[in-house]
C-alpha positions as CSV (number, residue, x, y, z in Angstrom):
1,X,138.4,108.5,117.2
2,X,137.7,104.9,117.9
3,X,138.3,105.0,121.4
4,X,135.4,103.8,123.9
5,X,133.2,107.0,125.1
6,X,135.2,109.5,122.6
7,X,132.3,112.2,122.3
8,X,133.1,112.6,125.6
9,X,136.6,111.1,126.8
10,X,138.7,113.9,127.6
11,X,136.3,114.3,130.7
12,X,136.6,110.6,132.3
13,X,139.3,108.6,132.8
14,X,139.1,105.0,131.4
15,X,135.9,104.0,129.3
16,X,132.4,103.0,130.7
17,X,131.3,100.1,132.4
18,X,129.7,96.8,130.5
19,X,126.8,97.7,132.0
20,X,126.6,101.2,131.2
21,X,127.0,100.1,127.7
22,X,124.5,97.7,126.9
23,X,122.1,99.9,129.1
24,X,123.0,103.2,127.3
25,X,123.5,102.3,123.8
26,X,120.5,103.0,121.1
27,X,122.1,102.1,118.1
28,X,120.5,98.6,117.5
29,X,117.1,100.5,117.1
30,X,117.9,104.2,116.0
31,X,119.9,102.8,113.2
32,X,116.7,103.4,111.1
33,X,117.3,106.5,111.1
34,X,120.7,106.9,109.5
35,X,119.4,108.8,106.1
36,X,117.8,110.9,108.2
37,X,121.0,111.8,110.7
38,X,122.7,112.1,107.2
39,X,120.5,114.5,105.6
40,X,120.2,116.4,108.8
41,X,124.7,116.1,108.7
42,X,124.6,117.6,105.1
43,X,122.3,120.3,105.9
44,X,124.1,121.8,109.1
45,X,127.0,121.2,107.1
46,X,126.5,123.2,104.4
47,X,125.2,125.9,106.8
48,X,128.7,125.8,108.7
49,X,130.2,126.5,105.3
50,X,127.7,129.3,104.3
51,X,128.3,131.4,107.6
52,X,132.2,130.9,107.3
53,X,132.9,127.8,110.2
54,X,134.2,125.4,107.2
55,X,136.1,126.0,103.9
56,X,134.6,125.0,101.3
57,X,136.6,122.3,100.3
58,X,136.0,120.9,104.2
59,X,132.4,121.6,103.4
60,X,133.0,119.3,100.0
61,X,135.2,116.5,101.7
62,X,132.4,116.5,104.1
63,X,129.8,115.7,102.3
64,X,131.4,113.2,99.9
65,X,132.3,111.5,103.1
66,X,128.5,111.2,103.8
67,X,127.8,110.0,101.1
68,X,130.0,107.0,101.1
69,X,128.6,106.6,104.4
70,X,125.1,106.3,103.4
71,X,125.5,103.6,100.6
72,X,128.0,102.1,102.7
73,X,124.9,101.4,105.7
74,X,122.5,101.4,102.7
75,X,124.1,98.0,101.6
76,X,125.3,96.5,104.9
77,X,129.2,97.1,103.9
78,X,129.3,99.8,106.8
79,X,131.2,97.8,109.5
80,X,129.5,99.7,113.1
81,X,132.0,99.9,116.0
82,X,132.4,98.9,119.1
83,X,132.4,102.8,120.4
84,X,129.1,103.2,118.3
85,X,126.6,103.7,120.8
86,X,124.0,105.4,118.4
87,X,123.8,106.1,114.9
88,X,125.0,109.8,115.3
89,X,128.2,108.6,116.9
90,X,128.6,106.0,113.9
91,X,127.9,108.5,111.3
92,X,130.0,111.2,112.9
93,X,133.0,108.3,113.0
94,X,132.5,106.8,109.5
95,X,132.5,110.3,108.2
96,X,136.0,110.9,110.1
97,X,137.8,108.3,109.2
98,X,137.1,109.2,105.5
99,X,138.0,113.0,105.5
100,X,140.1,114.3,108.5
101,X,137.8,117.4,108.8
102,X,134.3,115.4,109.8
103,X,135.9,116.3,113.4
104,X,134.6,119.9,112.2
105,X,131.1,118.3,111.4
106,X,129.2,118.8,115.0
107,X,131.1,122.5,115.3
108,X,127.8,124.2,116.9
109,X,125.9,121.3,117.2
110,X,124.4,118.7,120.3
111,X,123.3,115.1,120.2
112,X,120.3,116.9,121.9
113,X,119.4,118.9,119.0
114,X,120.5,116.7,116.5
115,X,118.2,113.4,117.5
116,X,115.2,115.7,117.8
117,X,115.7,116.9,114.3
118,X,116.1,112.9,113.0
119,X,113.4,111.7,114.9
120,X,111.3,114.6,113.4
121,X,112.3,113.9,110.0
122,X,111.8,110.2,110.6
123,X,108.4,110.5,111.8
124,X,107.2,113.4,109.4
125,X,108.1,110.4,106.6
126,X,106.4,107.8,108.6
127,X,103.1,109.7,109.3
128,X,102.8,110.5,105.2
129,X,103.4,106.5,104.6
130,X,100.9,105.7,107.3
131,X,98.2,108.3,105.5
132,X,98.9,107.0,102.3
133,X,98.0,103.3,103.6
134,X,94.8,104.8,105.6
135,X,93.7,106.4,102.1
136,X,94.2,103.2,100.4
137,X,92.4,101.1,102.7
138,X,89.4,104.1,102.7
139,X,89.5,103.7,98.7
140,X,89.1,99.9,99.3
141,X,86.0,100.2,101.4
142,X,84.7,102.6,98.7
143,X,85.1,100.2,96.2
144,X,83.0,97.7,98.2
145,X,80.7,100.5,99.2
146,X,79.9,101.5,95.8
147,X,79.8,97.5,94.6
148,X,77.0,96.3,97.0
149,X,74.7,98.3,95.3
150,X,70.9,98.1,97.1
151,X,72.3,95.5,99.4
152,X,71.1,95.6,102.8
153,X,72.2,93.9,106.6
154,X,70.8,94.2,109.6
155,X,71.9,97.4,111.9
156,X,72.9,96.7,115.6
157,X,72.9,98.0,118.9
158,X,74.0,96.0,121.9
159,X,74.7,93.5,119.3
160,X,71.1,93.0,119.2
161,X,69.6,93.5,115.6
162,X,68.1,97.0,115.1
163,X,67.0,98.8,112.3
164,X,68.3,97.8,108.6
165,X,71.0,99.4,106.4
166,X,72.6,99.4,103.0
167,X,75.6,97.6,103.5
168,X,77.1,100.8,101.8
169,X,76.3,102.7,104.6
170,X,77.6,100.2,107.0
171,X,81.2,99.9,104.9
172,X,81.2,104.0,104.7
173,X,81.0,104.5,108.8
174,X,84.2,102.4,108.9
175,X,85.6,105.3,106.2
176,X,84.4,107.7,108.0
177,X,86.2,107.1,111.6
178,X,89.0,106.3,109.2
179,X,88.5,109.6,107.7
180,X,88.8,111.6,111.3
181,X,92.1,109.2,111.9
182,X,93.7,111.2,107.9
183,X,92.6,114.3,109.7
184,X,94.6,113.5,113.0
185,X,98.0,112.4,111.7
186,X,97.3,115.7,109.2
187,X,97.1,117.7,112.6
188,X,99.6,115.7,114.1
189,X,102.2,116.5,111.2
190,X,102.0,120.0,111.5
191,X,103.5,119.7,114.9
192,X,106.5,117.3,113.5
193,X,107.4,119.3,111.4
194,X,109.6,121.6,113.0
195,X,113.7,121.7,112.6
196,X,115.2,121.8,116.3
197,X,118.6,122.0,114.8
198,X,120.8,125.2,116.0
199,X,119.1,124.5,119.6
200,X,122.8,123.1,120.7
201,X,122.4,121.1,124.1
202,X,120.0,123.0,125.3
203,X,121.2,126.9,125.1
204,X,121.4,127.6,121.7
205,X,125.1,128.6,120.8
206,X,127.8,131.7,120.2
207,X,128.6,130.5,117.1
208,X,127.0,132.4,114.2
209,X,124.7,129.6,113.3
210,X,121.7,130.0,110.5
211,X,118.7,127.6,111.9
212,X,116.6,128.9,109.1
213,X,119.1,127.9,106.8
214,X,118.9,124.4,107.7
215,X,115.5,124.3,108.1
216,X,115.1,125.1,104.5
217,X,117.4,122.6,103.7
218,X,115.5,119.6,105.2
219,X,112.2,121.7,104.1
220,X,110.5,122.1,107.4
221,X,107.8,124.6,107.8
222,X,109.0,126.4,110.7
223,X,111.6,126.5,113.1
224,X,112.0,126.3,117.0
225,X,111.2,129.4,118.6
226,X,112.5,128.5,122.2
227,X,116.1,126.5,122.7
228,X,115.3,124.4,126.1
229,X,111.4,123.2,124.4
230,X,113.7,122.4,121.2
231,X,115.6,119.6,122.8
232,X,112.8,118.7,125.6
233,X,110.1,118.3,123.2
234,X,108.3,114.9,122.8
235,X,104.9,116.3,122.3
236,X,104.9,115.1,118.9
237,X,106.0,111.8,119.5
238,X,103.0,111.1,121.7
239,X,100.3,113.3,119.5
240,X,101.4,110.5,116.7
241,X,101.2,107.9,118.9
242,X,97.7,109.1,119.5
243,X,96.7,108.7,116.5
244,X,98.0,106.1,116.2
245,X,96.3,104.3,118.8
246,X,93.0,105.3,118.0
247,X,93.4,104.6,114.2
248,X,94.2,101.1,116.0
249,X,91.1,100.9,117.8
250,X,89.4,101.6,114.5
251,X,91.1,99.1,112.9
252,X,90.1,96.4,116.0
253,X,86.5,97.4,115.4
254,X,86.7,96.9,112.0
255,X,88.4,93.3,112.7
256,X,86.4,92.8,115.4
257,X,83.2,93.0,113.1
258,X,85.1,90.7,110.7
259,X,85.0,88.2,113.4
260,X,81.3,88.2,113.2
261,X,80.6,88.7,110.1
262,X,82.9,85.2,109.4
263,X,81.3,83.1,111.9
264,X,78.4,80.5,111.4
265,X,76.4,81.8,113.3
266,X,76.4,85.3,110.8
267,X,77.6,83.5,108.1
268,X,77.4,87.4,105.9
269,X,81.3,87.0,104.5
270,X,83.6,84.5,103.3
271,X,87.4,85.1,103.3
272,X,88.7,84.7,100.7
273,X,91.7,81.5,101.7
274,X,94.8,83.4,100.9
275,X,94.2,85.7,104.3
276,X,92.8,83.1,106.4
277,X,94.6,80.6,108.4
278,X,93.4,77.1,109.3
279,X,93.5,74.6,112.0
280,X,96.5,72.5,113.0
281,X,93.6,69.7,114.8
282,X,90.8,70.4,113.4
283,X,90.5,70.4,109.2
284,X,86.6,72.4,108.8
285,X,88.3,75.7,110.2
286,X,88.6,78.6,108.5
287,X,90.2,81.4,110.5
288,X,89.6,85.3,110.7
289,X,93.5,85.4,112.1
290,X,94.4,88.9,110.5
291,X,91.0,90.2,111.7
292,X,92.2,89.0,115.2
293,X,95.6,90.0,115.1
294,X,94.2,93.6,114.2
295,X,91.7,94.0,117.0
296,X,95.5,92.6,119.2
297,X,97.4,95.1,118.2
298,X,95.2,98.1,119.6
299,X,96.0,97.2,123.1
300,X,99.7,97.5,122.0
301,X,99.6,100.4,120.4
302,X,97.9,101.7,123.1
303,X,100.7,100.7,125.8
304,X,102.9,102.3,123.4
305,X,101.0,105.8,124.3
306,X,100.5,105.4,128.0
307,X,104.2,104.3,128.3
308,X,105.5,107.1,126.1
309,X,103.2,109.4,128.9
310,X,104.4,108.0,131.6
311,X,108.4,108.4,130.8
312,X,107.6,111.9,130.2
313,X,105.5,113.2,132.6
314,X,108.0,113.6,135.6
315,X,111.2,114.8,133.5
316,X,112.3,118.8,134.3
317,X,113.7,121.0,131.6
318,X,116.0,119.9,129.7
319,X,117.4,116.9,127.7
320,X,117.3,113.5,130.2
321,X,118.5,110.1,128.9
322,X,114.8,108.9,129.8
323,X,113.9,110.1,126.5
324,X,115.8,107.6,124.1
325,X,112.8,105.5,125.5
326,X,110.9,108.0,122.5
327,X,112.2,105.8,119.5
328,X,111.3,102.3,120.1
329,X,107.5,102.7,121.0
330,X,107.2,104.9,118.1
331,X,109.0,102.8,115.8
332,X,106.7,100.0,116.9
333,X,103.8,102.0,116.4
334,X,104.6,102.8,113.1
335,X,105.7,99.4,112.0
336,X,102.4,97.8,113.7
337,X,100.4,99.9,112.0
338,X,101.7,99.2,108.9
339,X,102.2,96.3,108.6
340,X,98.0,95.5,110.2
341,X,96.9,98.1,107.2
342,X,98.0,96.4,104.6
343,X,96.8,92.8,105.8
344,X,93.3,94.0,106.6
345,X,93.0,96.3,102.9
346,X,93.8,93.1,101.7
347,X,91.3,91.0,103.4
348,X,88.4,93.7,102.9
349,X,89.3,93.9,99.1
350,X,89.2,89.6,98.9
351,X,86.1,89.5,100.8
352,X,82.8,88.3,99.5
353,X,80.3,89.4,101.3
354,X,76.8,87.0,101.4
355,X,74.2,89.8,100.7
356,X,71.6,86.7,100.4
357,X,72.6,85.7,104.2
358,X,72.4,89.9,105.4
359,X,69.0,89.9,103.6
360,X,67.6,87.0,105.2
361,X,68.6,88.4,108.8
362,X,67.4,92.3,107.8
363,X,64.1,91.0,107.0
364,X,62.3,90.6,109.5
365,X,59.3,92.3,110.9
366,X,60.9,93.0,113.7
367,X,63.4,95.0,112.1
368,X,60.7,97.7,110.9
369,X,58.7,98.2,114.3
370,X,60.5,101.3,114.3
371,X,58.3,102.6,110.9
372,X,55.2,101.2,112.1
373,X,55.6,103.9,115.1
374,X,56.8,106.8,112.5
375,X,53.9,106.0,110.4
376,X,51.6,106.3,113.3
377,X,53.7,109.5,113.9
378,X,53.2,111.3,110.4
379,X,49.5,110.5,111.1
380,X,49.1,112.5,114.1
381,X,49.6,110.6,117.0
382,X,52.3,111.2,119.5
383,X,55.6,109.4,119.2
384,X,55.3,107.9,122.7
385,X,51.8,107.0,122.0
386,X,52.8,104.8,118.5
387,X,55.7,103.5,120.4
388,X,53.2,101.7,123.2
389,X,51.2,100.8,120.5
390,X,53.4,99.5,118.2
391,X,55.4,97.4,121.2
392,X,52.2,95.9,122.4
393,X,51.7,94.2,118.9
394,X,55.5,93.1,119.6
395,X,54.6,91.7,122.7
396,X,51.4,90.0,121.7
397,X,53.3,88.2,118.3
398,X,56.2,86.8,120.8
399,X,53.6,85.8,123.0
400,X,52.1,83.4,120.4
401,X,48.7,85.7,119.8
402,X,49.6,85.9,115.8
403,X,52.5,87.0,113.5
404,X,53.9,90.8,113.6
405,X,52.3,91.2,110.2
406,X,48.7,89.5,111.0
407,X,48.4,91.9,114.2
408,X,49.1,95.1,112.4
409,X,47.1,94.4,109.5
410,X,44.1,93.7,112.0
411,X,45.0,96.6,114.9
412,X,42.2,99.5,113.9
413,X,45.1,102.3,114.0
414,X,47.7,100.2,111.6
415,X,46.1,98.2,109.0
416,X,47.2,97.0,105.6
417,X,48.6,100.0,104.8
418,X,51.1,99.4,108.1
419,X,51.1,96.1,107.4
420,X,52.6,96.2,104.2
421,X,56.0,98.4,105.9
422,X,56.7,95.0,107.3
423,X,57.5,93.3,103.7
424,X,60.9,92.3,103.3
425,X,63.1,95.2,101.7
426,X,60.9,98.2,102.3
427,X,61.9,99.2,105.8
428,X,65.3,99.7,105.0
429,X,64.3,102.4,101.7
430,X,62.7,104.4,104.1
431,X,65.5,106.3,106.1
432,X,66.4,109.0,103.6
433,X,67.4,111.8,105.5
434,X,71.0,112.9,105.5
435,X,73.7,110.5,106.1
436,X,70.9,107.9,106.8
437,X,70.9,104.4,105.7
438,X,68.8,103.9,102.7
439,X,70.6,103.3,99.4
440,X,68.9,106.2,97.8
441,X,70.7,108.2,101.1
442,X,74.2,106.8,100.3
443,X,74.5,107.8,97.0
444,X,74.8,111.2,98.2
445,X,76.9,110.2,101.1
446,X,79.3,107.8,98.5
447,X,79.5,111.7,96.4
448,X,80.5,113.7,100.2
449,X,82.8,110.6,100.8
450,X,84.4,110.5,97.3
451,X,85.1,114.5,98.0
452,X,86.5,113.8,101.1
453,X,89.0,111.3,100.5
454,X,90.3,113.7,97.2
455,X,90.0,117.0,99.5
């Protein structure tokens, strides 16, 4: 059972090449999923036993022989072979050399069908870890949200300043695209979730196998309907690594802003030192390096999609060695992810943010032209009319001719009344409509948001 090649020996004469071997063998990255291949053991196991293909004491043997297995790799005694080329061969092996009839254990069964069911049950675990981690950075932006109380920072658009906001709202429209990204893996798990096992190779098999029995057993929701898509399908692979990727450009956006928000020239946060980094030349810098590293890791993420694609696109039914290249991007994924949501929940929850500095920059006149020409608008006059008129008192204020406020305040169609729309503060209380950006308007977005994230 040790012997180079022995899933398959009696077919070749002598083992593989060196070459062969390091190009063929997975097992120094599906290792990871060694519970997994275990549960999914114990499950078609027990099924073999239920429709009469093993005693019961087999069945027994079996299983305690799995179990020795999985403490055994749990704690690093497990010694892996040479003839190991992934962890289904090392299992299958570590199981026979403790009780004779593990040769019985893949009765009815093929890698094929067995590595889709492990990478399924691998990823459905990894897509609830990754919600969980979304949620949690969602709660801490809520928590900031609901903090900053009346607070207010300049809105932008072509990174030009445009209209003011609470910085509630501003924190919440992060949650939000976050919120869409919850939704997605949600989808996306509903498509994982499916036990390929009983599938065989690629045929299904004559054996009298119960594939809803070992569904149940590993607690999917449904079972393959079609043998050949069982085996060939990588659909949910990429879907996650979808979601993935665009969770990771929310995340870069988020970082990117970070950026901003850090540098002199904004000066509206200061990290707090325990998630900054500092210079090696120069001792005045204080850097944004997890914000950075999280607006990286998008472009890898994304790579890990379009190559995913790629390998797939050309491959005819069923099973082709070109799919082992399934794992490693989506283990990546998963563990970039991670490891980029935990650093950035903590750097948002550490983060002080300089309402005084947002205030100063949200202030000005500027900022509320867009009132003057709605005011001009609930009196009567067309909007494209209080637009020219509100943009010529722009013009003539940048042009020297007087300040924003002494213009309107003298124009015979704006006034004091208008004038007074320009004080530091107001323009900001005025959007109130739905999902607007006026802290009276947030409230009842924090209440919508609040529902969401416990929905």
């Amino acid at each position: 059972m040790t012997e180079r090649g022995q899933l398959w020996h009696g077919r070749f004469e002598g083992g593989p090449s060196e070459a062969l071997q390091a190009l063929n063998d997975s097992l120094p990255f599906d290792r990871r999923m060694f519970r997994e291949d275990i549960a999914g053991s114990r499950a078609h196991v027990t099924m073999l036993a239920a429709v009469g293909l093993l005693t019961d004491l087999e069945r027994d043997e079996i299983l305690a022989a799995l179990d020795q297995v999985e403490t055994a790799i749990a704690d690093g005694s497990f010694e892996f072979a040479v003839s190991d080329e992934d962890i289904h061969t090392a299992v299958e092996r570590g199981v026979t050399e403790i009780a004779p009839a593990g040769a019985k254990m893949h009765t009815g069964r093929s890698r094929n069908d067995q590595v889709a069911t492990d990478l399924r049950l691998w990823t459905r675990s990894a897509v609830a870890e990754i919600r969980d981690l979304v949620v949690r950075l969602q709660r801490t932006l809520l928590a900031k949200a609901e903090a900053a109380g009346d607070a207010y920072l300049p809105g932008y658009t072509h990174l030009q300043q445009a209209q003011p906001v609470a910085l509630a709202h501003h924190l919440l429209a992060h949650g939000w695209a976050l919120q869409r990204d919850v939704e997605r893996l949600d989808d996306a798990a509903v498509r994982v979730d499916v036990s390929a096992l009983g599938a065989g190779a690629l045929a299904g098999s004559s054996l009298p196998l119960d594939p809803e029995m070992t569904a149940a057993e590993l607690g999917f929701a449904k079972v393959f309907d079609n043998s050949l898509d069982a085996v060939s399908d990588r659909d949910f692979v990429a879907e996650v690594l979808f979601a993935l990727s665009l969770l990771g450009v929310h995340i870069s956006r988020m970082g990117e802003e970070l950026i901003l928000w850090a540098s002199t020239e904004f000066g509206f946060v200061e990290l707090d030192d325990a998630f900054s980094t500092g210079s090696s030349m120069m001792p005045q810098k204080k850097n944004p390096d997890i914000a950075e590293l999280a607006r990286g890791k998008a472009g890898r993420l994304i790579g890990n999609l379009t190559g995913l694609l790629a390998t797939m696109k050309g491959l005819p039914l069923t099973y082709n060695k070109d799919m082992q290249e399934d794992k490693e991007p989506l283990f990546d994924a998963i563990d970039t992810v991670r490891l980029t949501l935990i650093a950035l929940d903590g750097m948002i929850e550490s983060t002080t943010f300089r309402t005084d500095a947002m205030a100063a920059q949200a202030s000005s006149p500027y900022a509320a032209a867009t009132d003057l020409a709605e005011w001009l608008v609930a009196g009567g006059m067309p909007f494209r009319s209080a637009h020219a008129v509100v943009g010529e008192q722009v013009r003539n204020a940048l042009a020297g001719e007087g300040s924003l406020p002494e213009l309107v305040a003298a124009h015979p169609d704006l006034g004091a009344e208008a004038a007074a729309l320009l004080e530091p503060g107001v323009s900001v209380t005025r959007r109130t409509t739905r999902g607007g950006g006026s802290p009276a308007a947030v409230v009842a977005q924090i209440e919508r948001f609040k529902a969401a994230l416990d929905g």
